[in-house]
mmCIF file of the N, C-alpha and C atoms, coordinates in Angstrom:
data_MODEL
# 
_entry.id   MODEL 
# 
loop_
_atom_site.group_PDB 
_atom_site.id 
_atom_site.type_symbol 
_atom_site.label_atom_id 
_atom_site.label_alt_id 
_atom_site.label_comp_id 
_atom_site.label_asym_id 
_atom_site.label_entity_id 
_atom_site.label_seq_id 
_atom_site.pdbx_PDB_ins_code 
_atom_site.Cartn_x 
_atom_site.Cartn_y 
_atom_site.Cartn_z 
_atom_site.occupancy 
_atom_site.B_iso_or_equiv 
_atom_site.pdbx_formal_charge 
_atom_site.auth_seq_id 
_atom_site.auth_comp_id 
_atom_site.auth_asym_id 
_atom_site.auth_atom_id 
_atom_site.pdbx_PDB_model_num 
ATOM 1   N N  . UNK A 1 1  ? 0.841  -1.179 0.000   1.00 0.00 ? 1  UNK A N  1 
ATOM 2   C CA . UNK A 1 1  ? 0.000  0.000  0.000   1.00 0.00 ? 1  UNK A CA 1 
ATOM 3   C C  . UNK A 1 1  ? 0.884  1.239  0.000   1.00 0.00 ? 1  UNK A C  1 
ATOM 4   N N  . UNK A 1 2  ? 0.637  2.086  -1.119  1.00 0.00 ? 2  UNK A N  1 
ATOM 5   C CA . UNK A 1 2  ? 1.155  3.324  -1.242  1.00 0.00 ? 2  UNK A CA 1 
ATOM 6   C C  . UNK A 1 2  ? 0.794  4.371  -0.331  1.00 0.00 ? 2  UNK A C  1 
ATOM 7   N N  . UNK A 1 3  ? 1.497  4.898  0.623   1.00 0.00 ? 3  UNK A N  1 
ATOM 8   C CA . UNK A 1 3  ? 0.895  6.687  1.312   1.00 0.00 ? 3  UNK A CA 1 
ATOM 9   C C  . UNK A 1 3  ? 2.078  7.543  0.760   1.00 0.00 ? 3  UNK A C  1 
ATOM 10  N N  . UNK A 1 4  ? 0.895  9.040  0.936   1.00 0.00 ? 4  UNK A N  1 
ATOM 11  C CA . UNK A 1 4  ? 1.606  10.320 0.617   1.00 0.00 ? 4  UNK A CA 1 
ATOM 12  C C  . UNK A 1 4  ? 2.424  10.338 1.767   1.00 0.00 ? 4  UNK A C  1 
ATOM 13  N N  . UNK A 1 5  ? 3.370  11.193 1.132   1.00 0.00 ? 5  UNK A N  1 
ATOM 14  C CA . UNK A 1 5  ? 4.461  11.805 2.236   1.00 0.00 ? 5  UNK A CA 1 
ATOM 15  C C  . UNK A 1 5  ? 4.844  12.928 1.621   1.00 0.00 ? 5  UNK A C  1 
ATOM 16  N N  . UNK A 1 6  ? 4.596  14.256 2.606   1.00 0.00 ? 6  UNK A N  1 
ATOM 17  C CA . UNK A 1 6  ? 4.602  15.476 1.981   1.00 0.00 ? 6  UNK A CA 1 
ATOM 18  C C  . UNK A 1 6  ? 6.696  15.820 2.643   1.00 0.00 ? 6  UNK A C  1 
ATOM 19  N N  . UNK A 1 7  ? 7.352  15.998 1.939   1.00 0.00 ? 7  UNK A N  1 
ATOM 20  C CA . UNK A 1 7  ? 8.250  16.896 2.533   1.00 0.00 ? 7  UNK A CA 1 
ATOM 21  C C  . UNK A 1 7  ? 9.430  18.716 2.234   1.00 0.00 ? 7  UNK A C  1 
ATOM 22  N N  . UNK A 1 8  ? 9.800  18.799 2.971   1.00 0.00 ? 8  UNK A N  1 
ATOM 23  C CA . UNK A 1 8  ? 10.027 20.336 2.569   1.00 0.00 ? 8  UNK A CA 1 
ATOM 24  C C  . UNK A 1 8  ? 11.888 20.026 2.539   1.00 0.00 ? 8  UNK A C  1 
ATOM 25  N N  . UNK A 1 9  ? 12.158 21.007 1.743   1.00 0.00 ? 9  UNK A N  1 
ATOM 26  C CA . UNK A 1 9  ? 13.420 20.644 0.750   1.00 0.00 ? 9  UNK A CA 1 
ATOM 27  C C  . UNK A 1 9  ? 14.140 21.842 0.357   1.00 0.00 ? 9  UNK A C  1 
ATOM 28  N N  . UNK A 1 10 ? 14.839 22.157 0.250   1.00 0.00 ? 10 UNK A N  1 
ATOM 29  C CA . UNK A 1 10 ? 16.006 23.062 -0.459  1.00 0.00 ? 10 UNK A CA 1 
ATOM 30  C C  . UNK A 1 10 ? 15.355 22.820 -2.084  1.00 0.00 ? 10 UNK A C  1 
ATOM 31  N N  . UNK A 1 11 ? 14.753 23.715 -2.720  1.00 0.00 ? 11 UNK A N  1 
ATOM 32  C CA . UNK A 1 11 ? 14.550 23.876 -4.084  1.00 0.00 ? 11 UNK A CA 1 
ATOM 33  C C  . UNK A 1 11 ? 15.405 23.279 -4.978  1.00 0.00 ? 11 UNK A C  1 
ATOM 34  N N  . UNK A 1 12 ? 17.185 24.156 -4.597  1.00 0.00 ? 12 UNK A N  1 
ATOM 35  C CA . UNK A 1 12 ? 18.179 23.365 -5.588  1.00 0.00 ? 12 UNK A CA 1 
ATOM 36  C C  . UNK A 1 12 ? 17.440 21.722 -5.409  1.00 0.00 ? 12 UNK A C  1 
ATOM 37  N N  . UNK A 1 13 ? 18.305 21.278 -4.323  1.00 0.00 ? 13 UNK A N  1 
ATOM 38  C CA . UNK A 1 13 ? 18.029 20.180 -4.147  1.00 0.00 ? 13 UNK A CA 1 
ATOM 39  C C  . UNK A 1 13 ? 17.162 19.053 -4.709  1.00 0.00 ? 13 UNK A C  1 
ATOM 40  N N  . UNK A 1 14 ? 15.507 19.904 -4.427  1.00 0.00 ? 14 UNK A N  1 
ATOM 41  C CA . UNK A 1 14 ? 14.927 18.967 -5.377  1.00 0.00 ? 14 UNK A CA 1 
ATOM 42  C C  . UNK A 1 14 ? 15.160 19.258 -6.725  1.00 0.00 ? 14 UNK A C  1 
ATOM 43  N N  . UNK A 1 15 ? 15.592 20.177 -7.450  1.00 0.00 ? 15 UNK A N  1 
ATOM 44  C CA . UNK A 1 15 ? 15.583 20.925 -8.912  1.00 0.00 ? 15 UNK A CA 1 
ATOM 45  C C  . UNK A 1 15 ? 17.047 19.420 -9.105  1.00 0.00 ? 15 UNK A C  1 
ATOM 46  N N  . UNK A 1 16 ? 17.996 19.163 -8.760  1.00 0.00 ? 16 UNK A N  1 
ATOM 47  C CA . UNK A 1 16 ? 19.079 18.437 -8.839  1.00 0.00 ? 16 UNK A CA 1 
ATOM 48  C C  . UNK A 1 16 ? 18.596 16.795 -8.798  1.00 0.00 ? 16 UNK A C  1 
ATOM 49  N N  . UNK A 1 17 ? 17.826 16.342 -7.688  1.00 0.00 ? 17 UNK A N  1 
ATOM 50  C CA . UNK A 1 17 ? 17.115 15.372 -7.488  1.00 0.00 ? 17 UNK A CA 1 
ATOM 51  C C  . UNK A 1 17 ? 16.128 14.891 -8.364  1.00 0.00 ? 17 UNK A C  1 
ATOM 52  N N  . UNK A 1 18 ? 15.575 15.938 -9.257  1.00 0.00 ? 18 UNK A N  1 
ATOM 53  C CA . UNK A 1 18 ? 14.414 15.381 -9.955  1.00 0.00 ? 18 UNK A CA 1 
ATOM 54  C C  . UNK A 1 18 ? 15.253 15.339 -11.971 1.00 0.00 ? 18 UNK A C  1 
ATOM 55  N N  . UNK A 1 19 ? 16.210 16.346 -11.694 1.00 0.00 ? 19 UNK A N  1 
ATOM 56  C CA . UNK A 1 19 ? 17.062 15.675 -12.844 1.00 0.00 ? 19 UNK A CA 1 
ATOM 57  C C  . UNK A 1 19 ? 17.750 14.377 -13.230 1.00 0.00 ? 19 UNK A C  1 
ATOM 58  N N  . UNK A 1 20 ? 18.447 13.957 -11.623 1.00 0.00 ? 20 UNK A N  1 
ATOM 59  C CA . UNK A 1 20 ? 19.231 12.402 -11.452 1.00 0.00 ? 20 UNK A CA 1 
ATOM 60  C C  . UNK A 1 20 ? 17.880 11.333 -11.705 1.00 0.00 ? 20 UNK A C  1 
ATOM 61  N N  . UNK A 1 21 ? 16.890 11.771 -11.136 1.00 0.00 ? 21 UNK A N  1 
ATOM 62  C CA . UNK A 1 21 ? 15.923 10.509 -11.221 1.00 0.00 ? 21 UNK A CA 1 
ATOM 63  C C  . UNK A 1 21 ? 15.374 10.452 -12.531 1.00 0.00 ? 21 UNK A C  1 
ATOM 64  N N  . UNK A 1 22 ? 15.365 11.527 -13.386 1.00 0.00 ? 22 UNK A N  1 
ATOM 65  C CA . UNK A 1 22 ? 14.895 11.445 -15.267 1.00 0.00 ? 22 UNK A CA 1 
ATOM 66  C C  . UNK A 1 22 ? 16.150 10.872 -15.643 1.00 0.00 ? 22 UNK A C  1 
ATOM 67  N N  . UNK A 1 23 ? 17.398 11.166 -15.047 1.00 0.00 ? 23 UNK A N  1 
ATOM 68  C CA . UNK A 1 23 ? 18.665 10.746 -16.202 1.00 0.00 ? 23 UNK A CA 1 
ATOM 69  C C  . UNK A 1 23 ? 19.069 8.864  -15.906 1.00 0.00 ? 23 UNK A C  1 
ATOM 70  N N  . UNK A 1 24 ? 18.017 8.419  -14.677 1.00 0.00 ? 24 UNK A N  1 
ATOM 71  C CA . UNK A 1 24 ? 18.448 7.175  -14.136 1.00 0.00 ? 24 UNK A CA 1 
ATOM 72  C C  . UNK A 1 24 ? 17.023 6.344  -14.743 1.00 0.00 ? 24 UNK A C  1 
ATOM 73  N N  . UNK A 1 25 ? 15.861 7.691  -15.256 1.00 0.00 ? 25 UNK A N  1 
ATOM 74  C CA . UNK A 1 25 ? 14.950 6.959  -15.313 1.00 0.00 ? 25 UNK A CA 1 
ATOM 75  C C  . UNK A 1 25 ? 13.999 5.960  -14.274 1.00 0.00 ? 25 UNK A C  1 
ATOM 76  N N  . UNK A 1 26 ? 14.046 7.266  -13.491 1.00 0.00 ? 26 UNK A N  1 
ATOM 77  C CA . UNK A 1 26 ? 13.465 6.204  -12.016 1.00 0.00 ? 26 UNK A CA 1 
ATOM 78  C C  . UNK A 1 26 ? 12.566 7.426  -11.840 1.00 0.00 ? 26 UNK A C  1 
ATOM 79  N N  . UNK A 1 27 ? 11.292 7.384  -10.776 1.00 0.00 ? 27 UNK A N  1 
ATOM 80  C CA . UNK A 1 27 ? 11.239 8.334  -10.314 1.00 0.00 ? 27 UNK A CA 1 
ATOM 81  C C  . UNK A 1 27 ? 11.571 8.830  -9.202  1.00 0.00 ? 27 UNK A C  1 
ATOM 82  N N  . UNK A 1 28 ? 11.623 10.422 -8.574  1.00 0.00 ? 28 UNK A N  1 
ATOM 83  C CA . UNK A 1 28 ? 11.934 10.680 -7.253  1.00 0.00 ? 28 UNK A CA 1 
ATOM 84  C C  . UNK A 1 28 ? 11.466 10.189 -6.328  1.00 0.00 ? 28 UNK A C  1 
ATOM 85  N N  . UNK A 1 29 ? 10.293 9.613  -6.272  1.00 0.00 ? 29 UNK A N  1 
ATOM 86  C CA . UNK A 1 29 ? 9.593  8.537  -4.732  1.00 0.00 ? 29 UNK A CA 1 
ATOM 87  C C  . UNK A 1 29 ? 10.093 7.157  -5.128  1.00 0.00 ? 29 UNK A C  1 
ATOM 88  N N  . UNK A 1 30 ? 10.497 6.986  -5.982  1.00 0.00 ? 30 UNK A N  1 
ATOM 89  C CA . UNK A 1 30 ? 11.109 5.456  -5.966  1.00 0.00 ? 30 UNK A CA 1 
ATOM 90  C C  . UNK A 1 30 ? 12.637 5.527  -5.598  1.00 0.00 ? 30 UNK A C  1 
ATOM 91  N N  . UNK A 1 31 ? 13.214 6.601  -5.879  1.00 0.00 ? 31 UNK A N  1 
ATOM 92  C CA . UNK A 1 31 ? 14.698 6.571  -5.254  1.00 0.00 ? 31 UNK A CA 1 
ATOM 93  C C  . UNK A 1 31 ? 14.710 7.025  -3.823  1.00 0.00 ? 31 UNK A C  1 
ATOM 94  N N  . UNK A 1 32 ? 14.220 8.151  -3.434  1.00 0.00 ? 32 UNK A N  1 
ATOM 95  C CA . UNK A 1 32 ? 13.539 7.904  -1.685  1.00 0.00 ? 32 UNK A CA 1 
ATOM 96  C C  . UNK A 1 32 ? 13.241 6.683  -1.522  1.00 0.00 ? 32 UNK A C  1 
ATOM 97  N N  . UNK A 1 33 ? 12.585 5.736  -1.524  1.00 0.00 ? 33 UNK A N  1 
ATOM 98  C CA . UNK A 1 33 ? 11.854 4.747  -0.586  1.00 0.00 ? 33 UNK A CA 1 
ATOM 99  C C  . UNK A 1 33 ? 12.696 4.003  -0.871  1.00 0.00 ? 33 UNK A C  1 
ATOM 100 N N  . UNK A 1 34 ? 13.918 3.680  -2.033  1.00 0.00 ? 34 UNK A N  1 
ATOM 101 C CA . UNK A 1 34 ? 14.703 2.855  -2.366  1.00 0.00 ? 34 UNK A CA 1 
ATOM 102 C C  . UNK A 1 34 ? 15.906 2.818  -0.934  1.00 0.00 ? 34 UNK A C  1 
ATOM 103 N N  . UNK A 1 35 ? 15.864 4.205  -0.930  1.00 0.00 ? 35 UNK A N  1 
ATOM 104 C CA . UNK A 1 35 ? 16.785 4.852  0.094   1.00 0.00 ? 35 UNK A CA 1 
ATOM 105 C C  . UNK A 1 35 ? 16.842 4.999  1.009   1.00 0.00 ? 35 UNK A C  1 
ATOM 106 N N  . UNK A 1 36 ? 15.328 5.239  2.216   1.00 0.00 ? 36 UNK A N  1 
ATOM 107 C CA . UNK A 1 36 ? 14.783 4.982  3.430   1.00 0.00 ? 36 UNK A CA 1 
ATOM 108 C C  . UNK A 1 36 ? 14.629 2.985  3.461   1.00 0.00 ? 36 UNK A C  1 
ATOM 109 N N  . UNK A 1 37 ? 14.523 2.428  2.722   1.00 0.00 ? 37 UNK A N  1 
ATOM 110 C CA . UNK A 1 37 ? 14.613 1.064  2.676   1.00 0.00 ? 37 UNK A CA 1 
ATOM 111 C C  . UNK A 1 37 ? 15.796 1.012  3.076   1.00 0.00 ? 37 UNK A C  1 
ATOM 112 N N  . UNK A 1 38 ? 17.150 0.885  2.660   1.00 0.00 ? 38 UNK A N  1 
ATOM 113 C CA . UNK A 1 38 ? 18.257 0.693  2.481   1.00 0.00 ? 38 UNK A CA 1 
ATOM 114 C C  . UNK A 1 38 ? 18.734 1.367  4.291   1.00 0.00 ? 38 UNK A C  1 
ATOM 115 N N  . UNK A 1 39 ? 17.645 2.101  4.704   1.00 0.00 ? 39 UNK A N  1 
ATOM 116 C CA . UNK A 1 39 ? 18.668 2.641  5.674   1.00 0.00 ? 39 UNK A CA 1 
ATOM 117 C C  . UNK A 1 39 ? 18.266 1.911  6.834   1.00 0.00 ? 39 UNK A C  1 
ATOM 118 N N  . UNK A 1 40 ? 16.348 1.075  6.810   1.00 0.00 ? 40 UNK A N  1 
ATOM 119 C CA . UNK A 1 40 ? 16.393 0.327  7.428   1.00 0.00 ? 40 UNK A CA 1 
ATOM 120 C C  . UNK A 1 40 ? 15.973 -1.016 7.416   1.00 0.00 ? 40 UNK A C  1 
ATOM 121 N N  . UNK A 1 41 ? 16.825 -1.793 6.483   1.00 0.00 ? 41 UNK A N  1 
ATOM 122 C CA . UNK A 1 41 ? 16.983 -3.013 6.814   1.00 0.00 ? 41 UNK A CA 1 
ATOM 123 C C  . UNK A 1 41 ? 18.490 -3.360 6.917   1.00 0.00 ? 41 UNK A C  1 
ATOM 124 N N  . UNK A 1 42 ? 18.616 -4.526 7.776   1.00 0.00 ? 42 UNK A N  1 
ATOM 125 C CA . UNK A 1 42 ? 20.391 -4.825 7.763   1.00 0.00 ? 42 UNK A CA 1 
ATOM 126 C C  . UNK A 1 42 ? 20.497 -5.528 6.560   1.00 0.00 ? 42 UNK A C  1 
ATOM 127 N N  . UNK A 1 43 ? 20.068 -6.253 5.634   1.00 0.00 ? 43 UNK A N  1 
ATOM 128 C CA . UNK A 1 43 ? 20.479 -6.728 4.266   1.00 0.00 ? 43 UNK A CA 1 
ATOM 129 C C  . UNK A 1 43 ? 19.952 -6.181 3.305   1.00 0.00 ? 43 UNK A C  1 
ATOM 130 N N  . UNK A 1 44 ? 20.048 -5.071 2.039   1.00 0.00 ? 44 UNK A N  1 
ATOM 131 C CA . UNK A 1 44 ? 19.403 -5.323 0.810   1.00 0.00 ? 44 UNK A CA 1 
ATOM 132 C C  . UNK A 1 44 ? 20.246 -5.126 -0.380  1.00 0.00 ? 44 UNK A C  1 
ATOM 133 N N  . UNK A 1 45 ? 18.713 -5.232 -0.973  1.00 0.00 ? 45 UNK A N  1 
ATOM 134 C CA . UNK A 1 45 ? 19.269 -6.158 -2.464  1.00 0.00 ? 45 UNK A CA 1 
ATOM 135 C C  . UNK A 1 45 ? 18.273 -5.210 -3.368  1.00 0.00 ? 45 UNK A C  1 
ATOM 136 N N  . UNK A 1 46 ? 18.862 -3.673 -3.041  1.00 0.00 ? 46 UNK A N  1 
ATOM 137 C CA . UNK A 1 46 ? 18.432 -2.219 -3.901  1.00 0.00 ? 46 UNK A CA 1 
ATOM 138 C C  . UNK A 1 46 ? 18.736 -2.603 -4.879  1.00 0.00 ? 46 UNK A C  1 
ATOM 139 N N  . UNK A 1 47 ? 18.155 -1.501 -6.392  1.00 0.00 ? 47 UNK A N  1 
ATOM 140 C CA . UNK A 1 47 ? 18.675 -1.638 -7.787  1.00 0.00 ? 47 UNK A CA 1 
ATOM 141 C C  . UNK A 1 47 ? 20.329 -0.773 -7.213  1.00 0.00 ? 47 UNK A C  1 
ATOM 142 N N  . UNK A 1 48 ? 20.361 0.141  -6.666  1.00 0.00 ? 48 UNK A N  1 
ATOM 143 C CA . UNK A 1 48 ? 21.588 0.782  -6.403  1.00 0.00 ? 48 UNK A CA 1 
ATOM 144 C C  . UNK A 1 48 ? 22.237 0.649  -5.423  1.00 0.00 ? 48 UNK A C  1 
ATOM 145 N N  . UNK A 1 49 ? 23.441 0.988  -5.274  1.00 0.00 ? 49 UNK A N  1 
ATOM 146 C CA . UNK A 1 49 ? 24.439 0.745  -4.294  1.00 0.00 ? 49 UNK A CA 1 
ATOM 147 C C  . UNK A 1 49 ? 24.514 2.375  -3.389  1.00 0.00 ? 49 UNK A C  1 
ATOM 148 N N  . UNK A 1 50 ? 24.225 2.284  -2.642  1.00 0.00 ? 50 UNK A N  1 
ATOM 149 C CA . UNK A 1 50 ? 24.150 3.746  -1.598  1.00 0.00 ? 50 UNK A CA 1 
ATOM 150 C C  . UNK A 1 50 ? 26.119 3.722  -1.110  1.00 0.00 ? 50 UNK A C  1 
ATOM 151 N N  . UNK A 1 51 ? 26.606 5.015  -1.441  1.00 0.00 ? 51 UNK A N  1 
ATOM 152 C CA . UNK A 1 51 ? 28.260 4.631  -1.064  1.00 0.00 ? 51 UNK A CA 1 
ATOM 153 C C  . UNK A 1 51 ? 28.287 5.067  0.179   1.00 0.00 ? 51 UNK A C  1 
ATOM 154 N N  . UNK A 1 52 ? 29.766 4.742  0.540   1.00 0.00 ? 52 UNK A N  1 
ATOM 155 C CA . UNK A 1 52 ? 29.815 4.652  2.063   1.00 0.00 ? 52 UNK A CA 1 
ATOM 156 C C  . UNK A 1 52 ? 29.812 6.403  2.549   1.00 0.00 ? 52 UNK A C  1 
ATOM 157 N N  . UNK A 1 53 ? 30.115 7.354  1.958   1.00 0.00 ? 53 UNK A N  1 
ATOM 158 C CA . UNK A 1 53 ? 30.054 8.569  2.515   1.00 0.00 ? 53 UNK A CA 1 
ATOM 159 C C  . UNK A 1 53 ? 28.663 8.753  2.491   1.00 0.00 ? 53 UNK A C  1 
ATOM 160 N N  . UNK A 1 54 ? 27.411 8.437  2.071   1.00 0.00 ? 54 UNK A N  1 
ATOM 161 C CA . UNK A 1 54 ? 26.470 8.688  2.010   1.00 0.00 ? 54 UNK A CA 1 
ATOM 162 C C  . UNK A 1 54 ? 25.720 7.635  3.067   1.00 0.00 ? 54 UNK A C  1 
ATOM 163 N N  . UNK A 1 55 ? 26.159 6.201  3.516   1.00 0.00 ? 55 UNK A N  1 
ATOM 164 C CA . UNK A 1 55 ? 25.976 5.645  4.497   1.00 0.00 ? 55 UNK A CA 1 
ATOM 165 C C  . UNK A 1 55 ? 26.394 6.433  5.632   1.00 0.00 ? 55 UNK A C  1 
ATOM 166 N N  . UNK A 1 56 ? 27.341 6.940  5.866   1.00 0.00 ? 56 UNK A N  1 
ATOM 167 C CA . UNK A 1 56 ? 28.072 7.780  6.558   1.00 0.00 ? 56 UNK A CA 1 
ATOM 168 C C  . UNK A 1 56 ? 27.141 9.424  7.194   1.00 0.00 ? 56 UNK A C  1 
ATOM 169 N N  . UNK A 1 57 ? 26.926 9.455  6.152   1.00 0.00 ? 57 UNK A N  1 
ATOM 170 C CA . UNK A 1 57 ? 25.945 10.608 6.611   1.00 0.00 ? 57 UNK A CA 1 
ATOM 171 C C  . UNK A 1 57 ? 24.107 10.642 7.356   1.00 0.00 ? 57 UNK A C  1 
ATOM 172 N N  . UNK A 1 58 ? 23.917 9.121  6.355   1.00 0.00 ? 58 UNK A N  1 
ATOM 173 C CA . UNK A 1 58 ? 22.460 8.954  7.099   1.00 0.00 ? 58 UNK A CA 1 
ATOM 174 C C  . UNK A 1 58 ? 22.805 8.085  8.980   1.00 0.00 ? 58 UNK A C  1 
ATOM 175 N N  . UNK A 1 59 ? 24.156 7.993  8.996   1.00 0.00 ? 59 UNK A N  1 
ATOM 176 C CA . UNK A 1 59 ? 24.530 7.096  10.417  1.00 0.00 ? 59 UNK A CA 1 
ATOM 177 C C  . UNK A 1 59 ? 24.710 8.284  11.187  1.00 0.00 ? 59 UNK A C  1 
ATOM 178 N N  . UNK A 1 60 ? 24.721 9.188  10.740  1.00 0.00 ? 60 UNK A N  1 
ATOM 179 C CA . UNK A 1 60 ? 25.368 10.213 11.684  1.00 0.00 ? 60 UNK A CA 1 
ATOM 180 C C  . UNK A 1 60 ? 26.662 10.057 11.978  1.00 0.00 ? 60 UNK A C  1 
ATOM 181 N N  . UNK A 1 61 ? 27.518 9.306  11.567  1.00 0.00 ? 61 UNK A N  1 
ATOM 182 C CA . UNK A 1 61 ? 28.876 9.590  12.020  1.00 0.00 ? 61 UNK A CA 1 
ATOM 183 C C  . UNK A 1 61 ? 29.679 10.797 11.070  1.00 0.00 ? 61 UNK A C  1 
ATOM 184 N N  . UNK A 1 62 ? 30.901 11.477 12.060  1.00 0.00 ? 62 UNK A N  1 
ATOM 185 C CA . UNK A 1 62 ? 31.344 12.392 11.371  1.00 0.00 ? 62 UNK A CA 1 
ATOM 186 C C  . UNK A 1 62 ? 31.895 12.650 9.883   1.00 0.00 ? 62 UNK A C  1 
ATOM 187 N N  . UNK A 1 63 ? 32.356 13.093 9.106   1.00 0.00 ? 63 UNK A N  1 
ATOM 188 C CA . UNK A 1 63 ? 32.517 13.430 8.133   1.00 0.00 ? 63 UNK A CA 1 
ATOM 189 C C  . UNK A 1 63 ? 33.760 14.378 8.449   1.00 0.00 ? 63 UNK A C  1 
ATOM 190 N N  . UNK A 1 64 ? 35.307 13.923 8.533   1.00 0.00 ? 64 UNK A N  1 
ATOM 191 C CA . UNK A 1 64 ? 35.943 15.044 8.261   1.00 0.00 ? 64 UNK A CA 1 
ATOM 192 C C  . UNK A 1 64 ? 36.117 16.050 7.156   1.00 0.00 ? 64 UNK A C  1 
ATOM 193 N N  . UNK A 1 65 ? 36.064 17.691 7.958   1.00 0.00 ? 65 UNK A N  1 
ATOM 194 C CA . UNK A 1 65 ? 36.043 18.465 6.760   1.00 0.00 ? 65 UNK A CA 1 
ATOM 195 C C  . UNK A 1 65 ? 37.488 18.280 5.817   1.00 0.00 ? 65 UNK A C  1 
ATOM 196 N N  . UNK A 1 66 ? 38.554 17.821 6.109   1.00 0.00 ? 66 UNK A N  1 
ATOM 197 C CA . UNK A 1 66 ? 39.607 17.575 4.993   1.00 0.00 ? 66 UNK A CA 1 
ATOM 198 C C  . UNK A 1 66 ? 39.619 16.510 3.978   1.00 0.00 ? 66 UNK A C  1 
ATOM 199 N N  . UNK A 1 67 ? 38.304 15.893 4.725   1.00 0.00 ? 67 UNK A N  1 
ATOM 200 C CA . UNK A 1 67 ? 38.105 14.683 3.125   1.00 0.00 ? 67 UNK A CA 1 
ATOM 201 C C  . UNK A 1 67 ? 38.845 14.757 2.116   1.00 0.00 ? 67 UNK A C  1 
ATOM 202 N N  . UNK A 1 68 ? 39.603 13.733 1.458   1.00 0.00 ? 68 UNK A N  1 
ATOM 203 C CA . UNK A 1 68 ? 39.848 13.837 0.380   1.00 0.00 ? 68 UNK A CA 1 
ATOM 204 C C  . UNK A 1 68 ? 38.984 12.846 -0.468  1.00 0.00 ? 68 UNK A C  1 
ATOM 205 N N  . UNK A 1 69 ? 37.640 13.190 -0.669  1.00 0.00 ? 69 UNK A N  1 
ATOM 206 C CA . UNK A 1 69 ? 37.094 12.133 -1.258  1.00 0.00 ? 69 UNK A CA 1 
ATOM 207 C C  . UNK A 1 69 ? 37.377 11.437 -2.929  1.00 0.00 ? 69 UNK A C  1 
ATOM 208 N N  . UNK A 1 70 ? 37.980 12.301 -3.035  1.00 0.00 ? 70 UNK A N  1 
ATOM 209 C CA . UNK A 1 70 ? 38.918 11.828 -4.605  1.00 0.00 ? 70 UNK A CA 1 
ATOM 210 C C  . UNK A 1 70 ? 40.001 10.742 -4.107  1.00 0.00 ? 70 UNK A C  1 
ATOM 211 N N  . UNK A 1 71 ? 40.552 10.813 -3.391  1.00 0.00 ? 71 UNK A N  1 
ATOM 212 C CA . UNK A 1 71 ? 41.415 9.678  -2.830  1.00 0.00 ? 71 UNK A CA 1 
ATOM 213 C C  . UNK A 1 71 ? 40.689 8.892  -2.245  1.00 0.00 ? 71 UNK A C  1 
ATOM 214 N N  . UNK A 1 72 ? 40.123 8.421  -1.845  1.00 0.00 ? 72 UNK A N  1 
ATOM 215 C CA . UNK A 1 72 ? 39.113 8.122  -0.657  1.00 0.00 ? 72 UNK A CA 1 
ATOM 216 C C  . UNK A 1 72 ? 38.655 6.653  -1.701  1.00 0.00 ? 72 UNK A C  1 
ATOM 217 N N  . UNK A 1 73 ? 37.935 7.916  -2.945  1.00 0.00 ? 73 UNK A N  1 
ATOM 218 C CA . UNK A 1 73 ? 37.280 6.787  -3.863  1.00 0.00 ? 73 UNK A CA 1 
ATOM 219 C C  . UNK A 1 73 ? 37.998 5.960  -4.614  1.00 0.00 ? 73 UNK A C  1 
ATOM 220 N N  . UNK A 1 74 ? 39.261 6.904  -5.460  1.00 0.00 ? 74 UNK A N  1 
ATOM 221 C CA . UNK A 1 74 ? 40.410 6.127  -5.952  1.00 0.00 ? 74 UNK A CA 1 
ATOM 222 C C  . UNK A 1 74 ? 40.714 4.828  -5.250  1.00 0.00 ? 74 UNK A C  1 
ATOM 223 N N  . UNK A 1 75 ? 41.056 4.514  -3.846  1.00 0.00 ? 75 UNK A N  1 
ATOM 224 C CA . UNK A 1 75 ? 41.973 4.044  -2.898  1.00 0.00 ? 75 UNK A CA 1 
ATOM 225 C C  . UNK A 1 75 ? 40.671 2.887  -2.663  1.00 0.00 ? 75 UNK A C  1 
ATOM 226 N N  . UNK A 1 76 ? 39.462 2.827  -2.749  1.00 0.00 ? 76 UNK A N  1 
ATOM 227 C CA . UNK A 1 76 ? 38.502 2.336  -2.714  1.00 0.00 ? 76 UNK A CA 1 
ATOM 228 C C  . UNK A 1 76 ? 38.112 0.934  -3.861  1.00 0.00 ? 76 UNK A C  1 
ATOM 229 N N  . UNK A 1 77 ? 38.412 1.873  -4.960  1.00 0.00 ? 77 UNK A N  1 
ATOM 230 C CA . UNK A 1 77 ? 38.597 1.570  -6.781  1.00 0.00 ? 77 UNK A CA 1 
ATOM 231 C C  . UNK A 1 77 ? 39.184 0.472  -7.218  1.00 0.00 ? 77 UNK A C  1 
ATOM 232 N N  . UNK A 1 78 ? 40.569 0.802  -6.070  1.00 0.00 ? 78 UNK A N  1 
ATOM 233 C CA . UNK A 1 78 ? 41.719 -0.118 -6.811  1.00 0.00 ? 78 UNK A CA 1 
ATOM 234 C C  . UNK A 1 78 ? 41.548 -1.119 -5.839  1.00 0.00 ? 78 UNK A C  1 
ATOM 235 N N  . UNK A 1 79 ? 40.799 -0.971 -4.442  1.00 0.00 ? 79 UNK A N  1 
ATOM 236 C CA . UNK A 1 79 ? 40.683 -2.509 -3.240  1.00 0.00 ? 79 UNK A CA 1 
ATOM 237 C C  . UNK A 1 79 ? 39.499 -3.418 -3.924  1.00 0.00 ? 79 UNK A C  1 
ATOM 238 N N  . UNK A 1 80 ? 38.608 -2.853 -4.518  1.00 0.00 ? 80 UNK A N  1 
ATOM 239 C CA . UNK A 1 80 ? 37.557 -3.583 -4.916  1.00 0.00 ? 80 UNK A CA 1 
ATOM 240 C C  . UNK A 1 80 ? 38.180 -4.314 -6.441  1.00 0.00 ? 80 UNK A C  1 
ATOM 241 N N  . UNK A 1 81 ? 39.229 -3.372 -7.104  1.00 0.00 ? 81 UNK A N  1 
ATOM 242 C CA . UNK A 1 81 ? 39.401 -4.525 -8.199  1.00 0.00 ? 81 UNK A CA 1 
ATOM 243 C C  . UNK A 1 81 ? 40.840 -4.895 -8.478  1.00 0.00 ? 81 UNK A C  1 
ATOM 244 N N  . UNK A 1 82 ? 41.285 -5.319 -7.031  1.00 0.00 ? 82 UNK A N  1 
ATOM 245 C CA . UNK A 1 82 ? 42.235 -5.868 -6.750  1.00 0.00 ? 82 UNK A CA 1 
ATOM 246 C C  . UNK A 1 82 ? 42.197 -7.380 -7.394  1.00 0.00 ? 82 UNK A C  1 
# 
């Protein structure tokens, strides 16, 4: 069973959000609920992979501001296709 869910947003945001979901071909309530799914169950098996800085952020753990997330991902890149 489908319910509404009204929420309030940074304009960019949704203006950015509703472009990724035409260019993925999904819509914006299917990548939300894809995404509130993902945050609570301990196993799934999403069409997408949520990355770890973005796990990171819905956990609440910190985020240093010197990130180098270009290294981060690189260094990531080369463990997964080791």
């Amino acid at each position: 069973m489908d319910t509404k869910l009204t929420l309030k947003l940074n304009q960019k945001i949704i203006e950015k959000a509703k472009k990724y979901a035409s260019n993925k071909n999904m819509s914006l309530s299917r990548i939300v609920e894809s995404y509130l799914q993902s945050l609570t169950t301990e196993s799934s098996n999403d069409e997408f992979e949520i990355s770890p800085f973005v796990k990171s952020i819905a956990t609440g753990k910190q985020v240093p501001t010197d990130l180098n997330y270009k290294k981060e991902y690189s260094d990531y890149l080369l463990e997964k296709h080791k």
